[in-house]
ZAVEX-388884 format. One record per residue (C-alpha): residue number from 1; residue in three letters; chain; x, y, z. Coordinates in nm, 2 decimals. Example, Ala and Ser with C-alpha at 12.3 -4.5 7.8 and 13.67 -1.06 7.14 Angstrom:
# ZAVEX-388884
+------+------+-------+--------+--------+--------+
! resi ! resn ! chain !      x !      y !      z !
+------+------+-------+--------+--------+--------+
!    1 !  ALA !     A !   1.23 !  -0.45 !   0.78 !
!    2 !  SER !     A !   1.37 !  -0.11 !   0.71 !
+------+------+-------+--------+--------+--------+
***
This chain:
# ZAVEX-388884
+------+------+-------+--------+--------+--------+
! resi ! resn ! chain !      x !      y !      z !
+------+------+-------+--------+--------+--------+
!    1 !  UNK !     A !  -1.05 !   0.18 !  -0.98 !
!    2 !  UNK !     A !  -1.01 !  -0.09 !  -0.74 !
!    3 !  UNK !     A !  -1.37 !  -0.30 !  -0.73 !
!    4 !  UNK !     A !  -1.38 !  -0.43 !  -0.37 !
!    5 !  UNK !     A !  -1.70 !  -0.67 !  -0.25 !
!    6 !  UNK !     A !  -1.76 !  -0.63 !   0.11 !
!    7 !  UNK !     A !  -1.82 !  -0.92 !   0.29 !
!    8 !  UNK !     A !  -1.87 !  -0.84 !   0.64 !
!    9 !  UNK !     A !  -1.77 !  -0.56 !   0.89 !
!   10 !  UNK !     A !  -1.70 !  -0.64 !   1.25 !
!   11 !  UNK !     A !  -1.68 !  -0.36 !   1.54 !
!   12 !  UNK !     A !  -1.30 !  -0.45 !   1.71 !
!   13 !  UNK !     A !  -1.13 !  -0.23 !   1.95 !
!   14 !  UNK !     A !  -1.40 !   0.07 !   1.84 !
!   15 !  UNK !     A !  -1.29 !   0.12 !   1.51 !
!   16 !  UNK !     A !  -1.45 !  -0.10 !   1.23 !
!   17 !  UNK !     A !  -1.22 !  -0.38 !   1.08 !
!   18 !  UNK !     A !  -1.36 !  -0.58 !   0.76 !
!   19 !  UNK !     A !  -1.28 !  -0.83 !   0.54 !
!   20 !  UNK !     A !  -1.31 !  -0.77 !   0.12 !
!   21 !  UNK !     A !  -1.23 !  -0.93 !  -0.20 !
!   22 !  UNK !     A !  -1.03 !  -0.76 !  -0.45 !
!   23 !  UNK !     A !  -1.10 !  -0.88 !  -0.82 !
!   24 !  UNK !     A !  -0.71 !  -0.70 !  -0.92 !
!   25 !  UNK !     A !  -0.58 !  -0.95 !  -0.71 !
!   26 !  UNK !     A !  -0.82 !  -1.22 !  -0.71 !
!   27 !  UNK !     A !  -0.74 !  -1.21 !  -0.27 !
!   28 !  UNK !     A !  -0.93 !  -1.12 !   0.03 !
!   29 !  UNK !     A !  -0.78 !  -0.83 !   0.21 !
!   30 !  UNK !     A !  -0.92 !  -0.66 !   0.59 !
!   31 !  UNK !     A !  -0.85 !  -0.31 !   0.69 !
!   32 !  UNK !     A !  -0.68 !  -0.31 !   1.06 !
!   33 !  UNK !     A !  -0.60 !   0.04 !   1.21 !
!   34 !  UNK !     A !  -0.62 !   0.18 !   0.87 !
!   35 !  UNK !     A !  -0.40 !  -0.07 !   0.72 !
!   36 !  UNK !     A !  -0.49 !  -0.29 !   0.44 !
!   37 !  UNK !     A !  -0.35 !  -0.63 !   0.47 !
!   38 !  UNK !     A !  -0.38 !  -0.92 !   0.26 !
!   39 !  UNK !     A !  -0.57 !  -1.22 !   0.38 !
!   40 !  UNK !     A !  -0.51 !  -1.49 !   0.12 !
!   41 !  UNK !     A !  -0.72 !  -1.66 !  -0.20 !
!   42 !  UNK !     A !  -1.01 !  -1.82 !  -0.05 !
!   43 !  UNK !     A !  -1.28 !  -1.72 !   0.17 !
!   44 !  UNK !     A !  -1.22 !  -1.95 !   0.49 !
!   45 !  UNK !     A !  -0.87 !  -1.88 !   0.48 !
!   46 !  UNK !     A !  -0.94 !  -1.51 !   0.46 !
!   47 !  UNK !     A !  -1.16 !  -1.52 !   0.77 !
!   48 !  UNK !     A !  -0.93 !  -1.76 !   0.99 !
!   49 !  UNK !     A !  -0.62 !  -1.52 !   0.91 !
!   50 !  UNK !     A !  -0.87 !  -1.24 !   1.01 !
!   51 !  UNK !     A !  -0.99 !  -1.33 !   1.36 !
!   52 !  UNK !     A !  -0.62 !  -1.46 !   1.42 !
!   53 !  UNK !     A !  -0.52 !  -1.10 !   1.32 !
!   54 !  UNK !     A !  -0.78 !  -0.92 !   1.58 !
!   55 !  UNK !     A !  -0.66 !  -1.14 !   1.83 !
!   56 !  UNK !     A !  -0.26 !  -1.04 !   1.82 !
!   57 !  UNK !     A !  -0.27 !  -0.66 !   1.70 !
!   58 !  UNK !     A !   0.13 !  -0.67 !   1.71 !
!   59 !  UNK !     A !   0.06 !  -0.91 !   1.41 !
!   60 !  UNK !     A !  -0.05 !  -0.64 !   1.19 !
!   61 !  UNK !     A !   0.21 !  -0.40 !   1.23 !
!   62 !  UNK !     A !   0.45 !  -0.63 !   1.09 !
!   63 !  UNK !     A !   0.26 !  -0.64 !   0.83 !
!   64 !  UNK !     A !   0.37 !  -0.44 !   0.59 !
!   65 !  UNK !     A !   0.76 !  -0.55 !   0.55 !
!   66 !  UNK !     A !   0.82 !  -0.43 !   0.18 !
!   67 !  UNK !     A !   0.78 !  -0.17 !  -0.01 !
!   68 !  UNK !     A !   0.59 !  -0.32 !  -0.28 !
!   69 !  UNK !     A !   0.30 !  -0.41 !   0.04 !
!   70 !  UNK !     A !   0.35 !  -0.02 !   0.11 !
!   71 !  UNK !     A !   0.29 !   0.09 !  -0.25 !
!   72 !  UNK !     A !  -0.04 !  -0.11 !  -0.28 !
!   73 !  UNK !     A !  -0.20 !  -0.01 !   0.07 !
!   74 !  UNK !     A !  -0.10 !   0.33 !   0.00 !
!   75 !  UNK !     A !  -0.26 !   0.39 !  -0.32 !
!   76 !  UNK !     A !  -0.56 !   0.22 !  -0.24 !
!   77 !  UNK !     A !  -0.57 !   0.52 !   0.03 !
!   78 !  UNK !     A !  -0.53 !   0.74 !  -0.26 !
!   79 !  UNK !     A !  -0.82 !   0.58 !  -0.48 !
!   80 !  UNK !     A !  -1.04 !   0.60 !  -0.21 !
!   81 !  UNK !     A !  -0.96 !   0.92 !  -0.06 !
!   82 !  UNK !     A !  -0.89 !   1.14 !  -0.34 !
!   83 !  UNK !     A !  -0.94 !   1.25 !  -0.70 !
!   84 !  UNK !     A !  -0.84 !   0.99 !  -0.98 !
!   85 !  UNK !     A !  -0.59 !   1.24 !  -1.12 !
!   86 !  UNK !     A !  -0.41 !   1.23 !  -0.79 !
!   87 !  UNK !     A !  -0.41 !   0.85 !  -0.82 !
!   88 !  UNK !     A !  -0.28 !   0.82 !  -1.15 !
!   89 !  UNK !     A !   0.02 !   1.06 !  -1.13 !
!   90 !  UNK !     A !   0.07 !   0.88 !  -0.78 !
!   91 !  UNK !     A !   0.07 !   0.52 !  -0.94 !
!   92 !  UNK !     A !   0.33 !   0.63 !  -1.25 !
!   93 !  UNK !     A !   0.59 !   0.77 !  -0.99 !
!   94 !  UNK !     A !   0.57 !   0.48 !  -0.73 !
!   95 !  UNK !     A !   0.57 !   0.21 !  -1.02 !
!   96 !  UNK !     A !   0.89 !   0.36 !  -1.17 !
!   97 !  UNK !     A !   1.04 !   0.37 !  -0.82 !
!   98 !  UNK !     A !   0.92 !   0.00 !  -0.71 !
!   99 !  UNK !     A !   1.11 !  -0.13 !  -1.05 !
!  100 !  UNK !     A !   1.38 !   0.07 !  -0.97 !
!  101 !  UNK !     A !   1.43 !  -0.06 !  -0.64 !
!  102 !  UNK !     A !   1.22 !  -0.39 !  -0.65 !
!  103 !  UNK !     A !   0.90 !  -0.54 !  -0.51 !
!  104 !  UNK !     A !   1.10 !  -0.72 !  -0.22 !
!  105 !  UNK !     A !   1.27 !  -0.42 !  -0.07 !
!  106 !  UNK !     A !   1.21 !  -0.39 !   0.24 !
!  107 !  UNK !     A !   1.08 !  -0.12 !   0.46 !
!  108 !  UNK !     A !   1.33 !  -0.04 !   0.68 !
!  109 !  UNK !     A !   1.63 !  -0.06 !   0.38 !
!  110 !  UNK !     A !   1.52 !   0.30 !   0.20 !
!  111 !  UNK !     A !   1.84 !   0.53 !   0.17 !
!  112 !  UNK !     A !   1.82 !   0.87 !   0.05 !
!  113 !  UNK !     A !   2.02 !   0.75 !  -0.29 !
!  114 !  UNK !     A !   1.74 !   0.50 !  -0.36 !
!  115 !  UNK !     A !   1.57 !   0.82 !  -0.46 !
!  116 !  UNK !     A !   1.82 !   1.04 !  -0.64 !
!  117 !  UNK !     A !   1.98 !   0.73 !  -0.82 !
!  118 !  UNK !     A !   1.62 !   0.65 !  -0.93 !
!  119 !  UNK !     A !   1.59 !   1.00 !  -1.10 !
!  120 !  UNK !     A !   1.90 !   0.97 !  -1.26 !
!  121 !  UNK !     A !   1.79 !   0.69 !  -1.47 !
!  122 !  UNK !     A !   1.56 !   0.92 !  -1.65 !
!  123 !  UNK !     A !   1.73 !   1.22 !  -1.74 !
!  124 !  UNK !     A !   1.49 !   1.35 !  -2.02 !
!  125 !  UNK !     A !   1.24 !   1.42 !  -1.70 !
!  126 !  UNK !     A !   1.19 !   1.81 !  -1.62 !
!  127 !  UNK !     A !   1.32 !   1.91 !  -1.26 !
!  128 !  UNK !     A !   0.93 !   1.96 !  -1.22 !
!  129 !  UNK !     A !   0.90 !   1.59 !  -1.31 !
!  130 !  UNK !     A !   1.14 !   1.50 !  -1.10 !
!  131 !  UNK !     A !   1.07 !   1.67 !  -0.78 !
!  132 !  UNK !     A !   0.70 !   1.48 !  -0.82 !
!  133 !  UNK !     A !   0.85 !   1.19 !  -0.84 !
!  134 !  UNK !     A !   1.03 !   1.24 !  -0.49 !
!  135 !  UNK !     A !   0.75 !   1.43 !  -0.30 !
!  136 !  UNK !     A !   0.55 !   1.08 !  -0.42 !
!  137 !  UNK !     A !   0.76 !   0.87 !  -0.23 !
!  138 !  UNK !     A !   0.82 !   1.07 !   0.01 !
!  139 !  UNK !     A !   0.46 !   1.18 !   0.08 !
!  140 !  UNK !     A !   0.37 !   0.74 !   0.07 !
!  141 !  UNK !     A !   0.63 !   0.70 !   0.31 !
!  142 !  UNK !     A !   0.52 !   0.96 !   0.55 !
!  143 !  UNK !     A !   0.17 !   0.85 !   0.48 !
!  144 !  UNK !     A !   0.30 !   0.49 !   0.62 !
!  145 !  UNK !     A !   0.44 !   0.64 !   0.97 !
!  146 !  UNK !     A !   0.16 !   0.83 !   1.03 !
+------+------+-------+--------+--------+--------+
***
């Protein structure tokens, strides 16, 4: 599981926004709107981006450009919200599909065939293994519009 050492939680815009360190990444991170964006290494740094952040919300949704910054936020929705079997089966579909497509794609570059060229590559998975592969990615994308 993620270990995450709150550090302070500030009432903005009337829902809470916080700042926490994340030992996986050795980075500070702050939840804005529901989304988990990364803050940087250190502790100053982490609260200046953070109070620059509160102060231009537009800032935020831009965010999250790649997919790789998707696949993290998103499964640290999944640890937190539900069961660890969920999480793992999550994390070995979206890995496979973030090294099959890279950590840099972007957002806004998905194509259907991202997907179905993806499941090609293993073609010793079950149709059942497949199709959980693809509801995965779909579900963490729809997750990301919601």
């Amino acid at each position: 599981m993620h270990e995450m050492l709150y550090s302070f939680r500030e009432q903005t815009y009337g829902t809470a926004s916080q700042t926490f360190f994340r030992k996986q990444t050795q980075s500070w991170y702050c939840t804005i709107g529901g989304k988990q964006i990364s803050l940087g290494k250190t502790k100053e740094a982490a609260e200046t981006r953070f109070h620059k952040l509160m102060g231009n919300r537009d800032a935020v949704r831009s965010e999250v450009k790649t997919l790789y910054a998707m696949f993290e936020q998103y499964l640290t929705w999944v640890e937190d919200n539900r069961k660890q079997g969920t999480y793992d089966n999550n994390l070995h579909y979206l890995k496979s599909f973030i090294a099959s497509v890279g950590k840099r794609s972007e957002v806004g570059q998905v194509k259907k065939h991202y997907l179905t060229r993806r499941t090609t590559q293993y073609p010793d998975w079950s149709d059942t293994a497949t199709n959980d592969a693809i509801s995965v990615v779909q579900r963490m994308l729809n997750w990301a519009v919601q």
